[in-house]
C-alpha positions as CSV (number, residue, x, y, z in Angstrom):
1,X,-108.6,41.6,-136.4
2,X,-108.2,39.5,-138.9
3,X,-105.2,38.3,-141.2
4,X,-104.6,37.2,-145.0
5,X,-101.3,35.4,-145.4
6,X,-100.3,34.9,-148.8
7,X,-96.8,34.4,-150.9
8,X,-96.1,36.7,-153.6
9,X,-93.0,35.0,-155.4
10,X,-90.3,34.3,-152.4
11,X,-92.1,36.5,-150.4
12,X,-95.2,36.1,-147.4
13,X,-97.3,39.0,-147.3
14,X,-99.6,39.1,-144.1
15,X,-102.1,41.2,-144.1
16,X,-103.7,42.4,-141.3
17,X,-107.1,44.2,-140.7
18,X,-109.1,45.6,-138.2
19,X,-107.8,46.7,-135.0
20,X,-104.8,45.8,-133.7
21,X,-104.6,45.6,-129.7
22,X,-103.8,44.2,-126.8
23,X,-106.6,41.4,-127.4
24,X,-105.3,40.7,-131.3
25,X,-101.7,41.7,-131.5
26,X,-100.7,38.1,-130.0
27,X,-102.5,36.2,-133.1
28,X,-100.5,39.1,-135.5
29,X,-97.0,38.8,-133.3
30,X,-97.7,34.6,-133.8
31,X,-98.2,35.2,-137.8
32,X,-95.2,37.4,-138.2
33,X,-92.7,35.1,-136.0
34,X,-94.2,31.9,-137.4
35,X,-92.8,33.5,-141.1
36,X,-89.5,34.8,-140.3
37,X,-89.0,31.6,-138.2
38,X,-89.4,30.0,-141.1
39,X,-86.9,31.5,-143.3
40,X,-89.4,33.5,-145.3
41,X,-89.3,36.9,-146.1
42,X,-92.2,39.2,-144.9
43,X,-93.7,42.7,-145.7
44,X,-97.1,43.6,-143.2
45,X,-99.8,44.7,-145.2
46,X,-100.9,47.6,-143.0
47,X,-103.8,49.2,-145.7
48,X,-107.0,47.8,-143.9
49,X,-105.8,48.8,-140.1
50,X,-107.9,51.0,-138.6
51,X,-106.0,51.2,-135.7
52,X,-103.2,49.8,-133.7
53,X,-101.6,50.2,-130.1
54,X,-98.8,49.8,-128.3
55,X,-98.8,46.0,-128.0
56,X,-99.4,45.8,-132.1
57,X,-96.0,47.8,-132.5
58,X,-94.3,45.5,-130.1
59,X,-95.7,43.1,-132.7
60,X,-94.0,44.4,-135.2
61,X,-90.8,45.6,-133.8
62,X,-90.2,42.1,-132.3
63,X,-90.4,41.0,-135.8
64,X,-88.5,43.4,-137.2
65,X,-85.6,42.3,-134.9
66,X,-86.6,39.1,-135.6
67,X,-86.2,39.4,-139.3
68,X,-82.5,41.7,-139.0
69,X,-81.1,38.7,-136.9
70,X,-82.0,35.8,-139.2
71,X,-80.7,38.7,-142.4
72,X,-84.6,38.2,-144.0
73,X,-86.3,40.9,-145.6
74,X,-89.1,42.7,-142.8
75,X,-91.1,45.9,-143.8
76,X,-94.6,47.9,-143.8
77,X,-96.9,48.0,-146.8
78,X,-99.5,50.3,-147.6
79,X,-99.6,51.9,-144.0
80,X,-103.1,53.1,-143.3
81,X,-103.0,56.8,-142.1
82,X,-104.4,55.7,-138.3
83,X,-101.3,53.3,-138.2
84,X,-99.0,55.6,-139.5
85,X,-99.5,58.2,-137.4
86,X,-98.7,55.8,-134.1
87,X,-95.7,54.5,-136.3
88,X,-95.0,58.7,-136.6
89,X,-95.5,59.2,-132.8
90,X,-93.3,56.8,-131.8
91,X,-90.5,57.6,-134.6
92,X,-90.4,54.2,-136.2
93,X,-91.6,55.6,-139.7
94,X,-87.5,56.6,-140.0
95,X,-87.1,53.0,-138.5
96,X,-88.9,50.2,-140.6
97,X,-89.1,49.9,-144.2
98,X,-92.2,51.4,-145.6
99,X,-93.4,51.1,-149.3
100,X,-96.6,52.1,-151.0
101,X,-97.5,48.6,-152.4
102,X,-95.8,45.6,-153.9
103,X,-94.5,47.5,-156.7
104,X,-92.5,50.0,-154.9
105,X,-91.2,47.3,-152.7
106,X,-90.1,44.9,-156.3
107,X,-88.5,48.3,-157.6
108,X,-86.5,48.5,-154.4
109,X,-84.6,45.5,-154.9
């Protein structure tokens, strides 16, 4: 796996590629904790993921508690369909914020 972390205006986008598993999800868990942590804003950039386990949604669900306790902005970009169909399975599409691409996400606000 491997991760891009850039700022678009006031907010980080990380995105992650590759596979996401029990082997990766600690450097993708690090990235997204290190952010919120820090008071920034953060949308996962899930296009390029060709797939992701258990331990990767952990990642992501720790952070998204994470983000709803410091009251920062957490959600899901461009969800590959292998990802989203584990996000489906386990019911967390009707949890996290999902958006197409940055444009949905600026027209949300």
């Amino acid at each position: 796996m491997e991760i891009e972390l850039r700022q678009t205006g006031n907010i980080s986008v990380a995105a992650l590629q590759g596979e996401v598993d029990l082997s990766s999800s600690p450097q993708a868990r690090s990235t997204i904790l290190d952010c919120l942590n820090g008071g920034r804003p953060l949308l996962v950039d899930l296009s390029s993921v060709d797939y992701i386990d258990s331990s990767g949604i952990a990642s992501l669900v720790e952070g998204f508690r994470l983000a709803r306790d410091k009251q920062l902005t957490f959600g899901l970009l461009a969800v590959s369909e292998p990802a989203l169909r584990v996000l489906q399975l386990a019911r967390l599409d009707k949890v996290f914020p999902i958006y197409a691409d940055l444009d949905a996400y600026q027209a949300s606000r």
